[in-house]
C-alpha positions in Angstrom: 45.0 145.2 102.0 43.4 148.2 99.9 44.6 147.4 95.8 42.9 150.6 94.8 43.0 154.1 95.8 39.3 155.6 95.8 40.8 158.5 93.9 41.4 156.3 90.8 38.2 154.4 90.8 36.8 157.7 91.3 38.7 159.7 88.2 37.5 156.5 86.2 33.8 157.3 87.6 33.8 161.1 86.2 35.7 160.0 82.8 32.7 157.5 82.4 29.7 159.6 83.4 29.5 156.9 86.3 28.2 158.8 89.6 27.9 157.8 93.6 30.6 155.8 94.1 30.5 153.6 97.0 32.9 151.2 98.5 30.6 148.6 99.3 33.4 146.5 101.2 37.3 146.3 100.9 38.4 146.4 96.9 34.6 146.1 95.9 33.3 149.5 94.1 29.6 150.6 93.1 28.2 153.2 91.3 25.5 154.4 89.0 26.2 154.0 85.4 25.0 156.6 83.2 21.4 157.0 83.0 20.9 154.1 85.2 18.4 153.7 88.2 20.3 151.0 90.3 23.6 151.0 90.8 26.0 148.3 89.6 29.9 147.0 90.6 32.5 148.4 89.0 33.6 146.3 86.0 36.3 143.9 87.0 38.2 144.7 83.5 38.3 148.3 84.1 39.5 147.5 88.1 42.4 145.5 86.5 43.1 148.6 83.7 43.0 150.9 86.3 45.7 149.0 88.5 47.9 148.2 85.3 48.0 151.8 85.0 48.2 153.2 88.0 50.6 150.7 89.9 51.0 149.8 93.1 49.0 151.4 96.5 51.5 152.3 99.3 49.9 149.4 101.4 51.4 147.2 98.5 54.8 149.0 98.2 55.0 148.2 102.3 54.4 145.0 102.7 56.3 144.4 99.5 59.3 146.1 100.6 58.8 144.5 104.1 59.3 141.4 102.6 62.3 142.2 100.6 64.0 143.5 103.7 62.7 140.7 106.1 64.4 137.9 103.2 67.6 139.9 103.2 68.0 140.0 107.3 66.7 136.1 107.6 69.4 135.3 104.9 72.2 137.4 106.9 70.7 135.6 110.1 70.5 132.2 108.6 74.3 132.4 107.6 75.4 133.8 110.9 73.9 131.4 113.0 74.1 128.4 111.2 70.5 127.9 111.9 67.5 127.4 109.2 64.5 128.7 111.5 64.7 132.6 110.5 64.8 131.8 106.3 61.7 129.6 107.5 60.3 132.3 109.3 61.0 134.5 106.1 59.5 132.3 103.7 56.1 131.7 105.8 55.7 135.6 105.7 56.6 136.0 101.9 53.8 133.5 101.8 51.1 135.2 103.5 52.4 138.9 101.8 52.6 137.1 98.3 48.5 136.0 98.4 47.4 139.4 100.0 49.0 141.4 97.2 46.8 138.8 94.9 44.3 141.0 93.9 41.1 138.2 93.0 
């Protein structure tokens, strides 16, 4: 799941004098700092600022709302039929939405 859009990290490059940004995998950003020859990870402070400020990425807002609805129907379903399995079901994919919205 993608916790940063590249146009933040980006906007936080140019404010910085930062330069040739680079995803080098999922959620893990590069770039020159200014006046540097190499180029070096993002800082994970500024990765947290920038999501504190910025909020959630859609992929976030669907899964979480996803999850919210899939609850709600297992809930409706688990009362109707008198049958535990789909509020199981429910809370093993909270589980798995839950740790890919954890951000490291």
């Amino acid at each position: 799941m993608k916790h940063y859009h590249n146009e933040w990290i980006e906007e936080w490059c140019q404010e910085n004098g930062w330069t040739d940004l680079f995803e080098e995998r999922r959620n893990n950003y590069w770039a020159f700092p200014p006046g540097a020859v190499m180029p070096e990870p993002i800082p994970t402070h500024t990765l947290r600022l920038i999501k504190t400020q910025k909020g959630l990425t859609s992929q976030e807002k669907f899964w979480s709302i996803s999850a919210l609805f899939g609850t709600i129907v297992a809930v409706v379903s688990t009362y109707l039929l008198k049958c535990p399995i789909p509020l199981v079901l429910a809370f093993a994919f909270d589980a798995v939405t839950a740790a890919q919205l954890e951000v490291e």
